[in-house]
FILO-990785 format. One record per residue (C-alpha): x, y, z. Coordinates in nm, 4 decimals. Layout:
# FILO-990785
<roti x="X" y="Y" z="Z"/>
...
# end
This chain:
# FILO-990785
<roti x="-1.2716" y="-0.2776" z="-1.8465"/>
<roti x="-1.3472" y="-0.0571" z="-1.5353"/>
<roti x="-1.4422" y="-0.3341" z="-1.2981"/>
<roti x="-1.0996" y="-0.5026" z="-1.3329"/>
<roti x="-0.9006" y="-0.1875" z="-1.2895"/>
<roti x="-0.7431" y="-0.1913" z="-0.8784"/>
<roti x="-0.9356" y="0.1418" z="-0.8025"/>
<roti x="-1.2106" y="0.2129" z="-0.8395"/>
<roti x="-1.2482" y="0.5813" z="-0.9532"/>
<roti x="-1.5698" y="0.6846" z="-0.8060"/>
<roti x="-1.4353" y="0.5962" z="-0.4977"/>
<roti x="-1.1679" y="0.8251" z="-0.2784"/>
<roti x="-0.8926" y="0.5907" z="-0.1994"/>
<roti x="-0.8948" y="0.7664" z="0.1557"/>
<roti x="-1.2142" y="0.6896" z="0.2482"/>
<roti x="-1.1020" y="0.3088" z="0.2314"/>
<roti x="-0.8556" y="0.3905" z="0.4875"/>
<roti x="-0.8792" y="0.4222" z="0.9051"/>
<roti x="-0.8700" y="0.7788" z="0.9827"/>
<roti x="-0.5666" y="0.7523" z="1.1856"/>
<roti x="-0.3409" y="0.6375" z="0.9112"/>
<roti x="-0.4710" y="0.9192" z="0.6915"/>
<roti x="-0.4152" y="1.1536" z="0.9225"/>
<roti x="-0.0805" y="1.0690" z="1.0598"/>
<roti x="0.0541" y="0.7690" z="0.7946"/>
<roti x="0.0133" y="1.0366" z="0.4717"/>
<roti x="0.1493" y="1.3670" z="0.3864"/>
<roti x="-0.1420" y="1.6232" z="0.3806"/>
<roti x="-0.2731" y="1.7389" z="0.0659"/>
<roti x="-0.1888" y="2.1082" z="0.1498"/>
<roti x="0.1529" y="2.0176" z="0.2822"/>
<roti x="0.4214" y="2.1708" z="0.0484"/>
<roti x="0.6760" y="1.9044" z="-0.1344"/>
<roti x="0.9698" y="2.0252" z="0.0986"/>
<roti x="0.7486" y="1.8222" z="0.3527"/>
<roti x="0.8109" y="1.5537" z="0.1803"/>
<roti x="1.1999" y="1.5491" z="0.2165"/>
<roti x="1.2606" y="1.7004" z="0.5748"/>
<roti x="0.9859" y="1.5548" z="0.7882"/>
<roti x="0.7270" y="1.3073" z="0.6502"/>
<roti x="0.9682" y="0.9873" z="0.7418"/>
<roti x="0.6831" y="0.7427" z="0.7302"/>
<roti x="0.7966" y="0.5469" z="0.3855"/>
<roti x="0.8043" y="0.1447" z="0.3655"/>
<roti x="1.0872" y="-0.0363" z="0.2723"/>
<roti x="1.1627" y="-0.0823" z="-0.1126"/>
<roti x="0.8935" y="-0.3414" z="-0.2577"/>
<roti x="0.9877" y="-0.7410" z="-0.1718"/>
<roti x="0.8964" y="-0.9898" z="-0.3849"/>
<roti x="0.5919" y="-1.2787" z="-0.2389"/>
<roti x="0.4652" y="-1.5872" z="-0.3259"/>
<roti x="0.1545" y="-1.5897" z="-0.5346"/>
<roti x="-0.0650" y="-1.9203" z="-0.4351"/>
<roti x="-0.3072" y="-2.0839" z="-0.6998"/>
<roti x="-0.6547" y="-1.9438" z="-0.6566"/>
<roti x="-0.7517" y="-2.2597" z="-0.4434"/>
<roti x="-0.4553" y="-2.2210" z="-0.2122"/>
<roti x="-0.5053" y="-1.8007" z="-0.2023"/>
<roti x="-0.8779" y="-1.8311" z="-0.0669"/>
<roti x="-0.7371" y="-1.9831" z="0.2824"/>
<roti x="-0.5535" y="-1.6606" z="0.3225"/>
<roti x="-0.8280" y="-1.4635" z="0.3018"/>
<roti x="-0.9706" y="-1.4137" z="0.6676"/>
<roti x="-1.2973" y="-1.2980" z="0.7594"/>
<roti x="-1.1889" y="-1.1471" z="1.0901"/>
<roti x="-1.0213" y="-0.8472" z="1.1568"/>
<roti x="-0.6979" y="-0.7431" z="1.3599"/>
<roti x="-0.7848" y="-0.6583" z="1.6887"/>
<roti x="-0.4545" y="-0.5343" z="1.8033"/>
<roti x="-0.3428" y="-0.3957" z="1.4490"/>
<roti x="0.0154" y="-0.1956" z="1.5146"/>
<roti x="0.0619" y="0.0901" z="1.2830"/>
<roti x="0.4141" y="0.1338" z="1.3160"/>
<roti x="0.4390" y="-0.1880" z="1.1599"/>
<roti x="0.3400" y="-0.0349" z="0.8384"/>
<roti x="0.6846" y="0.1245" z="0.8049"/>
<roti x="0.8292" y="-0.2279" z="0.8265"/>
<roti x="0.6346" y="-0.4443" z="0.5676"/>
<roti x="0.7080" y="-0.4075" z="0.2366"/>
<roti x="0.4443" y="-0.3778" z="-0.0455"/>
<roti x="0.4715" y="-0.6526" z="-0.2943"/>
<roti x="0.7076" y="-0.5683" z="-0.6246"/>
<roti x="0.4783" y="-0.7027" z="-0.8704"/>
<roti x="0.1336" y="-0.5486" z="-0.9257"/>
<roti x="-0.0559" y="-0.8615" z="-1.0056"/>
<roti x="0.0209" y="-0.9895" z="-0.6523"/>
<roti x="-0.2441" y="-0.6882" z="-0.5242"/>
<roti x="-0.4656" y="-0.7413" z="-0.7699"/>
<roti x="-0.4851" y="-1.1116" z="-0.7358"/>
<roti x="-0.6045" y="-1.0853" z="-0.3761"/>
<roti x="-0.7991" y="-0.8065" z="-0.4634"/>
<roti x="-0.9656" y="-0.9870" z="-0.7097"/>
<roti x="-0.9822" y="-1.2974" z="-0.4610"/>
<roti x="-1.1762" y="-1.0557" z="-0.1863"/>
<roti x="-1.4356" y="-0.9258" z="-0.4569"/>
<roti x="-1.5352" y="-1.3126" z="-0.5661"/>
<roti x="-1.5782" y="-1.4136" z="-0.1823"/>
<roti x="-1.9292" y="-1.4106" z="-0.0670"/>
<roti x="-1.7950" y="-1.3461" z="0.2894"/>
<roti x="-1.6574" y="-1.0025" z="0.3849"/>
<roti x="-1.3058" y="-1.0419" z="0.4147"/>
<roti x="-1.1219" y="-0.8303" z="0.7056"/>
<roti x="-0.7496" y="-0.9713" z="0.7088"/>
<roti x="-0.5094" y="-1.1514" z="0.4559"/>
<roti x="-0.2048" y="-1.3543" z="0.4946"/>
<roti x="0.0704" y="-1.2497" z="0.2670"/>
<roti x="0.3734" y="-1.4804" z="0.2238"/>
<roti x="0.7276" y="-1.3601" z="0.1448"/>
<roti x="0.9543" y="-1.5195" z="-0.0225"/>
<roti x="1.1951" y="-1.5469" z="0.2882"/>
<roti x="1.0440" y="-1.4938" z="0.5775"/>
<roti x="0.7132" y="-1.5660" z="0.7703"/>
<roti x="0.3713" y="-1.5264" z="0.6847"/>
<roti x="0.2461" y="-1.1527" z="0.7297"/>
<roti x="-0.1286" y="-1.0989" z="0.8513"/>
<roti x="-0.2694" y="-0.7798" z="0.7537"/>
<roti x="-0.5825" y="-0.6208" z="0.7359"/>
<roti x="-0.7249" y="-0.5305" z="0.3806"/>
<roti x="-0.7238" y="-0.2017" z="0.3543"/>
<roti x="-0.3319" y="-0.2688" z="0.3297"/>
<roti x="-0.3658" y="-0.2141" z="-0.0854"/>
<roti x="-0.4988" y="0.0890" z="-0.0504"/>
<roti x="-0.2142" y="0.2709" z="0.2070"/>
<roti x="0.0356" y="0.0860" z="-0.0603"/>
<roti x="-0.1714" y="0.2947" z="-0.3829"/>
<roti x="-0.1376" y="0.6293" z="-0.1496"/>
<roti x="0.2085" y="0.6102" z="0.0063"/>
<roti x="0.3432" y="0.4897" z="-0.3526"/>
<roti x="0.1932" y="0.8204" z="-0.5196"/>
<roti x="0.4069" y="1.0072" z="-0.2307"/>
<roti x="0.6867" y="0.7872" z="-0.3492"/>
<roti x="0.6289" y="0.8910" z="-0.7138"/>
<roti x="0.6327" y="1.2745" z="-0.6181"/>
<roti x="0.9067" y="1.2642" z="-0.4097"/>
<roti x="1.0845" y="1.0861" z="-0.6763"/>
<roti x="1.0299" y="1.2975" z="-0.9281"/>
<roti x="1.0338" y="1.6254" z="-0.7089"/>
<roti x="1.4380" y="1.5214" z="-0.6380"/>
<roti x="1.4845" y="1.4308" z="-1.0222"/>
<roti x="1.3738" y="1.7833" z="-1.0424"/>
<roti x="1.5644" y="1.9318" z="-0.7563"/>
<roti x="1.8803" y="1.7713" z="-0.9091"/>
<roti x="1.8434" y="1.9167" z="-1.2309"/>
<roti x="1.7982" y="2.2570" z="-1.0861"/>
<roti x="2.1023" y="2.2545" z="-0.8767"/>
<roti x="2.2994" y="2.1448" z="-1.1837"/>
<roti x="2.1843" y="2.4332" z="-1.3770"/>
<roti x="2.2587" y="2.6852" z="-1.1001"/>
<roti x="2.6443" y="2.5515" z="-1.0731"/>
# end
């Protein structure tokens, strides 16, 4: 069923995101792949693994205020979380609130509790498609340079 999938299609994942982070946290759409290997440097670390609270206990992570002070950079620091249903759990959490939610609290398995601000899902679904091409553009890359020897 549509309304259940993470994106919604009608929607440009982009346009969900602060300009700045679009413009200088993703590769361009007319950048060639070879930007991809020698200069975009702006991946996050390998997914972690976090704790998924019951639905009672995930609602008091939800925050209705934003991040005044938000640091970008930090972005290249935080991991996205392994397992898909941890996304769509608090995405699903924000569409049932009846209050706008600005900020979440995820919570690693080791470590402290990470405060983000929402639109955190979204960079992960855009910077993991970069992942996914770069991936697969140096599976291809590999192959070719085999051939050629």
């Amino acid at each position: 069923m549509l309304s259940d999938d993470l994106i919604d299609l009608t929607v440009d994942p982009k346009d969900l995101l602060p300009q700045v982070v679009v413009d200088e946290w993703l590769p361009g759409e007319n950048e060639s792949v070879l930007f991809i290997f020698q200069q975009f440097n702006r991946y996050p670390p390998h997914p972690s693994l976090y704790v998924l609270p019951s639905n009672s206990n995930l609602q008091s992570l939800l925050h209705q205020d934003a991040i005044q002070t938000f640091d970008y950079g930090s972005l290249l620091k935080i991991a996205p979380p392994a397992l898909s249903s941890i996304s769509k759990a608090y995405q699903d959490a924000i569409k049932k609130s009846g209050d706008p939610i600005l900020s979440i609290t995820l919570q690693p398995y080791n470590g402290d509790p990470i405060r983000l601000l929402t639109w955190v899902f979204q960079y992960w679904v855009e910077i993991g498609h970069v992942v996914d091409i770069r991936r697969l553009w140096k599976v291809a890359l590999s192959w070719v340079q085999e051939c050629s020897a």
